[in-house]
N, C-alpha and C positions, 0 to 999 in steps of 0.2 A: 760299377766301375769297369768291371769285365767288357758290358755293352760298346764302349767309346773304343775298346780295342779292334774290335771288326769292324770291318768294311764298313758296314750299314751306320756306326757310330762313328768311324771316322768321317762318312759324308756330310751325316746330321750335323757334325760340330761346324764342319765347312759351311754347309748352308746357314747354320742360326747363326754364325757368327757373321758371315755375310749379310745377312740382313740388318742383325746389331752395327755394321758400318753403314750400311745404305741407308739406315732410319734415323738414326740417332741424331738429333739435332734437325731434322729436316725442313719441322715449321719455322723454327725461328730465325733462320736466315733470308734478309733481305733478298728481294725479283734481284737478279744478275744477268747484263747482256743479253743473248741470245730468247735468253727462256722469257724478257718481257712481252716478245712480239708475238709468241705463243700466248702468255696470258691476257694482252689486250684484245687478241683475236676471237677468245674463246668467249671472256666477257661480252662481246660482241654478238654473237652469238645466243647466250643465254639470255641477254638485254632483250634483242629483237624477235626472239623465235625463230630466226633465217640461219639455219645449221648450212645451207647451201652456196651462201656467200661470202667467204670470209673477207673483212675490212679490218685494217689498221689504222685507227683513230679518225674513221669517219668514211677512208679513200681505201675504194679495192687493194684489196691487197692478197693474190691466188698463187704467191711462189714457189707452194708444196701442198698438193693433193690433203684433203680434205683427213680423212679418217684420224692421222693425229690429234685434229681438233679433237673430234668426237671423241677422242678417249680421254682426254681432259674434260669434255662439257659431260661424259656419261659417267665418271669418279665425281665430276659436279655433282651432279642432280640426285645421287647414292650419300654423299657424304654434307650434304642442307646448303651446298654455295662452295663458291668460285675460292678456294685458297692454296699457299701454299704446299699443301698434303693433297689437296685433291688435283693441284697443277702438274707434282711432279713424281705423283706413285707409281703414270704409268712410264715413266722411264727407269725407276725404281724396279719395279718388279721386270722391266724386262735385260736389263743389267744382273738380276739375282738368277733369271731363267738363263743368261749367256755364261753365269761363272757354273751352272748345274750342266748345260750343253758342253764345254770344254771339260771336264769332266768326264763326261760320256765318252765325247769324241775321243780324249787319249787313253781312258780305258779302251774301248775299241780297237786301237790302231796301233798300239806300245805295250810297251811291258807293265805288265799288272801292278798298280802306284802312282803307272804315269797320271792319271786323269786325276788325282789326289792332287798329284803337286801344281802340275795345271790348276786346277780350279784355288789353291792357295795363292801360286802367284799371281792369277788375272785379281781375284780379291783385293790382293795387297797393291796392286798397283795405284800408285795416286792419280795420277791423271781420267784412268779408269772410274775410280771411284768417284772423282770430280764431277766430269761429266755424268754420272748416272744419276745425279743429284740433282740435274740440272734438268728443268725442263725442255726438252727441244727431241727432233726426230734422230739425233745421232745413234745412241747406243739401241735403241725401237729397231734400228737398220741393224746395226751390230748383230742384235738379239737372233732378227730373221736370218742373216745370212750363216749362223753357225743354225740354225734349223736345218737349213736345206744339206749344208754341208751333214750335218750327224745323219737324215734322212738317207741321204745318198749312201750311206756309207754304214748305214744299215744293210741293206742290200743291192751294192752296185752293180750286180749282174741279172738283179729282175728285173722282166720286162712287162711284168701286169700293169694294167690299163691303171687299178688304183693306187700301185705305188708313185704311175708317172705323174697322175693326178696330185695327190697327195704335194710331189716336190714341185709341183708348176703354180698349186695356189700357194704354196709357202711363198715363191720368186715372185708374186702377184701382192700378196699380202704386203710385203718387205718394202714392195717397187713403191707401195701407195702412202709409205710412208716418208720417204726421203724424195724418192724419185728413180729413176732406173735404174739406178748403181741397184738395184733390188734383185734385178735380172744380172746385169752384168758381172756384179763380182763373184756372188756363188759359181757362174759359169766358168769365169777366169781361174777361179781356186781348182776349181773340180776339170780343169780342161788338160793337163798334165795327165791324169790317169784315166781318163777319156781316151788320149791318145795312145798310152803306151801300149802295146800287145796289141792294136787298132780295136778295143773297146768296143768307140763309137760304133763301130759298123753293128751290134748286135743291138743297137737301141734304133735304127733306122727303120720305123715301123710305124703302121699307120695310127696304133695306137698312142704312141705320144704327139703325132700332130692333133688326136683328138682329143689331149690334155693338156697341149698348148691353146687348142682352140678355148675349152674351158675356162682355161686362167686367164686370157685373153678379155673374154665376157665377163669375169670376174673382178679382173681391173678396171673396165670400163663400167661399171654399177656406179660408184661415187661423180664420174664424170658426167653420165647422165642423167642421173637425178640431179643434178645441180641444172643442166640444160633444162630437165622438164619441170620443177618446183623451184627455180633460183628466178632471181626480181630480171622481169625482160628488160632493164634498165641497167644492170649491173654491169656490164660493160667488157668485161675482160674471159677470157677463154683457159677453160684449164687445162686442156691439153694443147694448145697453141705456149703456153707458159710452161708445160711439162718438155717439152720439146724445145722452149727455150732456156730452160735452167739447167736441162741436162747434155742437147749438143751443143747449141750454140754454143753456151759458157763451154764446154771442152774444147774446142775450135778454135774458136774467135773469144776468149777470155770479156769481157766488160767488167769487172771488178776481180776482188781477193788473189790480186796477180804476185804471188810469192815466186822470190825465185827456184829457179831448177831445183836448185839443192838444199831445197825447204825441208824434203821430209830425209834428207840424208842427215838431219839433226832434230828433226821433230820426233825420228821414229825412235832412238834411244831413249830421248828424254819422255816420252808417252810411254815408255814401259821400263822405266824406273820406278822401284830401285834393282829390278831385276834381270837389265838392260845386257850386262857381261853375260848373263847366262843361256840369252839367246846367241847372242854374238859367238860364242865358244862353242855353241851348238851346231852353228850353221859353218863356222870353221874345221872342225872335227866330221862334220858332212861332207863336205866338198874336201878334202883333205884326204879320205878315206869312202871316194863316192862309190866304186864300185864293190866295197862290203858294207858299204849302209845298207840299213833294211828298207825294202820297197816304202816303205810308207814312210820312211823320213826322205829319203828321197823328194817323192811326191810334194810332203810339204814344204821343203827348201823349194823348188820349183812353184809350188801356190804361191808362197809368201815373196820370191822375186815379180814372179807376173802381174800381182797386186800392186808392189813399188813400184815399178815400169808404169802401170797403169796410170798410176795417180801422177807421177810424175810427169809423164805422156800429157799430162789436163795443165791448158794453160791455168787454168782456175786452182790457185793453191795456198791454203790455209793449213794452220796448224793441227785442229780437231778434224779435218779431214781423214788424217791419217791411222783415226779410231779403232777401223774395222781391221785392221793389221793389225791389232794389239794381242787380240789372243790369237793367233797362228803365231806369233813370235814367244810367246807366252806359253803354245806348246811346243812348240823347237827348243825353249829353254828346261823345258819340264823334262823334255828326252833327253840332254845333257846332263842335267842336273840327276835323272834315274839310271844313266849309264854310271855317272858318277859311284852313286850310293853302291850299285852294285858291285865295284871294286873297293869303296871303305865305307861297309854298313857302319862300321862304328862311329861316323862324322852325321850322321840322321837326327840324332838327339840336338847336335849344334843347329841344323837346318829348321827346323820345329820351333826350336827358341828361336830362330830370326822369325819366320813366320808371325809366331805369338807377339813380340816387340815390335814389327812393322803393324801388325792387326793394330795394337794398341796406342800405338804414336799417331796414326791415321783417323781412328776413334778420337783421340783427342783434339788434333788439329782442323779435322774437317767437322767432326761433332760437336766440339764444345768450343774451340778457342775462333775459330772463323763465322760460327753463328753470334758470336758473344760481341763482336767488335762491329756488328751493324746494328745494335742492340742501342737503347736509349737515346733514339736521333733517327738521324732519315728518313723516309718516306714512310716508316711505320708509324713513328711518335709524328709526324707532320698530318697523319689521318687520322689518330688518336686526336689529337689539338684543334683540327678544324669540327671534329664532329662533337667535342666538348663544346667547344664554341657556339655551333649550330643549332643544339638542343636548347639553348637558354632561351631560345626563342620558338623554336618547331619539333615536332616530333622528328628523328632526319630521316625517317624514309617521306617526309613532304618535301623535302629539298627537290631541285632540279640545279645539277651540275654543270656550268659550261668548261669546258673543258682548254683553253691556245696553248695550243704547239705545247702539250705537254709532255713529259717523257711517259714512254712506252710502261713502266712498272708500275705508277701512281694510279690507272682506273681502280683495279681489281683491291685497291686499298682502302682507297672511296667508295667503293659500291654502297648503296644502301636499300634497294628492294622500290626505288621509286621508279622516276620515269627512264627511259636511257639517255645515257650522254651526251650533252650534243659538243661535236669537234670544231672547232676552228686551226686550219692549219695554217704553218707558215706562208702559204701561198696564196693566205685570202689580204684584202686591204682594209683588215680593222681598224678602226680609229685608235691613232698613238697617242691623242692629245683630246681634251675634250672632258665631257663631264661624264657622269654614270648613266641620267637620262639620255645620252648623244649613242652610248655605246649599248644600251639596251634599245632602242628602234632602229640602230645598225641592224643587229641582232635578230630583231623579227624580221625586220626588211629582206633580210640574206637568208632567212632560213625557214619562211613562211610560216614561223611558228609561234605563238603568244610564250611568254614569260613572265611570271609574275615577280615583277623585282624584290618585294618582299619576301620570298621562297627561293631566292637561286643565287647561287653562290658560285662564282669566277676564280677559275682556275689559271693559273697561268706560269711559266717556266723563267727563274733569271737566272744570267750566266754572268763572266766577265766582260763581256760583250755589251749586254742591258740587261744591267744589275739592279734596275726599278721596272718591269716593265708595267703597263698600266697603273702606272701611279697614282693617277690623277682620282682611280675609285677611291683611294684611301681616305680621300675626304668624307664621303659616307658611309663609309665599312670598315668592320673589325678586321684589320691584316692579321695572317697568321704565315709565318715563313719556316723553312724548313732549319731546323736544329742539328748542329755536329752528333754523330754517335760514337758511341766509342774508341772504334779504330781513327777515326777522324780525328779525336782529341788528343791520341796519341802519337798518330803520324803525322798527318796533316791537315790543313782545314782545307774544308769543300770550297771549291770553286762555281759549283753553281746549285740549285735546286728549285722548291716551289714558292709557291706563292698564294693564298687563299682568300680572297674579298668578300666577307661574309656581311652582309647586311646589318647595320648597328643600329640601335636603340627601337628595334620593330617588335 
C-alpha cells in the first residue's frame, strides 16, 4: 500500500489505468470513419505483397506517407491477420506514450505534481481517449510532437551534434506520419522560447544543418523505396501528394473547409470535461503575466501560436485540433497545481473526480459503445456470408468481388485466398442482366478468370438503390446486412451490404 504513495506508484497507477481505458473493449467495436481507409489500405497491402503502393479499394490512393500503414501490416503479421487489435494498437500505444510524455514534460517544467495531474487529465479526456482508439495517423502525430517538445526541454541549451540529431529524426519520424505538421508544429510550440533571451542564435551551427541533413535522408527512405520497388504503373507521386495535402490544402483549402471559428469551439469541447481548467489557467496567465513563471509563460505563447496556426489553414476540421490537447491539458494542470497549493485540503475531492471520470469513460467507450455495434453490422453480415459459404467450400476458396463497397467490410471478409477484386463506382457494370452477362463483364474488364461456382458478389445498398444487382438473386443465396444493437434501439440503418453467394453448387 505504502508503494502507490510515491511517486514511482503514483505514475504506475496513471499508466495501468491508462491502458485499462485504451484497451478495454477495443476489439469489439465496429471499423468507424476515418480508421476504415486505414484498414482497407493495409489489407491491400498484405493481400498483394506491394507494402509500397497504397490503394483504396482497387484506385491509388497515397494521401499520407507510407510508414502508418506499416505499423498496422507489421502488428498484422506479429498478431496471425489483419484485425481490429492489430488495426488500432498502434495508435493505442502511442496515445499511452503521449499521456507518459505530458507527464514528464510538466514534471520538468512545474511544480513537482504537475506532470501527475497532467497525465490524469490528458487520460480522462474523452475526445482524447476517442480517438486513440481509433485507427488513423492523428494521435501517432500527437505522440511525436510531445517527443520532440520533452527532447528539447531536456536540454535546450545543448548544442551536441546528437541531441540535434536525436530532435530532427523525432520531427522526420512524426512528419512520416501525418504529414509536416511533423516539423511544423514542434517548431511553432518550441519557437516562443527560441526567441526569448535570442536562444536561437547559440544553436546557429553547422552541426544542426548536419542533423537536419540527416532527418532529411531519413524522411525521404519511405519515398524512395516506393520510387525504386513500387509498380512503374502506379501512377501517383508521394511527395508531389505530400506537398499537396500539406500546402496546398493550407492555402487553397479543396475540402474539410470549417469555418474560422471552428476550433474556437472544438478546442473546449476536445478537452472536456476539463475544459474550465485550462481556460482559468490561461486567464490567471495573462492576468498576472509578468509574475508567471517563465515556463507558463512559454506555454500560453505555444498553445496560442498552435490556435493561430490551425486557424491560419483554410483546411479545418474538428480532430484536427488534437495536438493542442495536451498543452492545454498542461496549462490546466498548472492551474489546477497552483490551486492545490493554496487548499491542499480540496486534493482528496480532485482524485475522486479523476477516479469517476476513469470509470465513466471505461464504461461508455468500453463496454456500452462496443456493445451497441454488437449483433448486426458488418460483423454479423461477415459471420452470415461465410456461414453461408462454407456449406459449399472451404472459404479461403472463395474469390470475392467486391462494387463500391464501403471502406470497413474487406478486412471482415478476408479469408486467406486470393485478393479482392474492386469494382468502383466509376466503372459501367451491368445494372440489369443475368449472372452469366455480369460475370464475362467481369473477365472482360479485369482480364481475369473467375469461377462462378467459387466467387461470391459483393455489393453496397443505400436509400438511393436499395436492391442493387438484383437480378443475381435468381441464382444465389442473398445475405443482407442486419440492424445491431444500437440500431434497434435508436434507429434503423439506412443503407448497408449485400452478399450473392452462389446456390445449390
Amino acid at each position: 500500500m505504502r508503494f502507490w504513495k510515491t511517486e514511482r506508484g503514483a505514475l504506475a497507477l496513471l499508466l495501468g489505468v491508462s491502458a485499462l481505458l485504451l484497451l478495454l473493449g477495443l476489439g469489439s467495436r465496429e471499423l468507424w470513419g476515418p480508421e476504415t481507409r486505414w484498414a482497407n489500405i493495409a489489407l491491400q497491402m498484405l493481400q498483394s505483397g506491394d507494402y509500397f503502393d497504397p490503394y483504396l479499394k482497387g484506385t491509388p490512393y497515397y494521401d499520407k506517407p507510407l510508414p502508418s500503414y506499416w505499423l498496422i501490416t507489421g502488428f498484422a503479421n506479429l498478431m496471425g491477420g489483419l484485425g481490429p487489435w492489430s488495426l488500432r494498437l498502434s495508435s493505442v500505444i502511442a496515445a499511452w506514450l503521449s499521456i507518459w510524455l505530458v507527464y514528464l514534460i510538466g514534471e520538468q517544467l512545474f511544480r513537482k505534481g504537475t506532470g501527475l495531474i497532467a497525465g490524469w487529465m490528458l487520460a480522462t479526456t474523452f475526445y482524447f481517449l476517442f480517438w486513440a482508439r481509433v485507427a488513423t495517423a492523428d494521435v501517432l502525430t500527437v505522440c511525436g510532437v510531445l517527443a520532440a517538445v520533452w527532447w528539447y526541454w531536456r536540454g535546450p541549451d545543448d548544442t551536441r551534434l546528437g541531441r540535434y540529431s536525436v530532435f530532427f529524426l523525432l520531427l522526420a519520424a512524426t512528419s512520416l506520419f501525418k504529414g509536416l505538421i511533423g516539423f511544423v508544429l514542434p517548431g511553432l510550440a518550441l519557437l516562443p522560447h527560441l526567441l526569448s533571451h535570442q536562444r536561437y542564435k547559440r544553436h546557429l551551427n553547422l552541426r544542426l544543418v548536419l542533423a537536419l541533413v540527416i532527418a532529411g535522408a531519413f524522411y525521404a527512405i519511405p519515398f524512395v523505396l516506393s520510387h525504386l520497388y513500387g509498380a512503374p504503373t502506379y501512377g501517383e507521386s508521394g511527395l508531389e501528394l505530400v506537398f499537396r495535402e500539406n500546402v496546398v490544402r493550407f492555402f487553397d483549402p479543396f475540402d474539410h473547409m470549417g469555418p474560422i471559428y471552428t476550433y474556437l469551439i472544438y478546442l473546449p469541447v476536445y478537452t472536456l470535461p476539463w475544459a474550465p481548467c485550462w481556460m482559468l489557467g490561461a486567464w490567471l496567465a495573462v492576468r498576472h503575466w509578468h509574475r508567471a513563471p517563465p515556463n507558463v509563460r512559454w506555454l500560453v505563447w505555444s498553445l496560442g501560436l498552435l490556435f493561430v496556426f490551425f486557424t491560419a489553414s483554410g483546411s479545418r476540421r474538428s480532430y484536427y485540433v488534437l495536438p493542442l490537447v495536451p498543452f492545454a491539458q498542461l496549462l490546466a494542470a498548472w492551474w489546477l497545481s497552483e490551486h492545490l497549493r493554496k487548499q491542499p485540503a480540496s486534493w482528496p475531492r480532485w482524485q475522486k473526480s479523476f477516479g469517476i471520470t476513469a470509470g465513466l469513460l471505461a464504461v461508455v467507450l468500453g463496454v456500452i459503445y462496443p456493445w451497441t455495434t454488437r449483433n448486426g453490422g458488418v460483423t454479423r453480415f461477415a459471420e452470415d456470408v461465410q456461414a453461408q459459404a462454407l456449406k459449399s467450400a472451404p472459404w479461403n476458396h472463395w474469390q470475392l468481388i467486391l462494387v463500391e463497397v464501403d471502406n470497413k467490410l474487406p478486412m471482415y471478409l478476408q479469408n486467406g485466398g486470393k485478393p479482392f477484386y474492386y469494382v468502383s463506382e466509376t466503372q459501367d457494370y451491368p445494372r440489369q442482366g443475368d449472372s452469366a452477362a455480369f460475370m464475362a463483364w467481369l473477365e472482360k474488364t479485369s482480364g481475369q478468370g473467375f469461377d462462378p461456382k467459387h466467387t461470391i458478389i459483393v455489393a453496397q445498398y443505400s436509400k438511393e438503390d436499395p436492391e442493387p444487382l438484383a437480378f443475381l438473386g435468381v441464382d444465389h443465396q442473398v445475405v443482407t446486412t442486419q440492424p445491431d444493437n444500437g440500431e434497434r434501439l435508436f434507429q434503423k440503418r439506412s443503407g448497408g451490404s449485400v452478399a450473392f453467394i452462389p446456390a445449390g453448387r
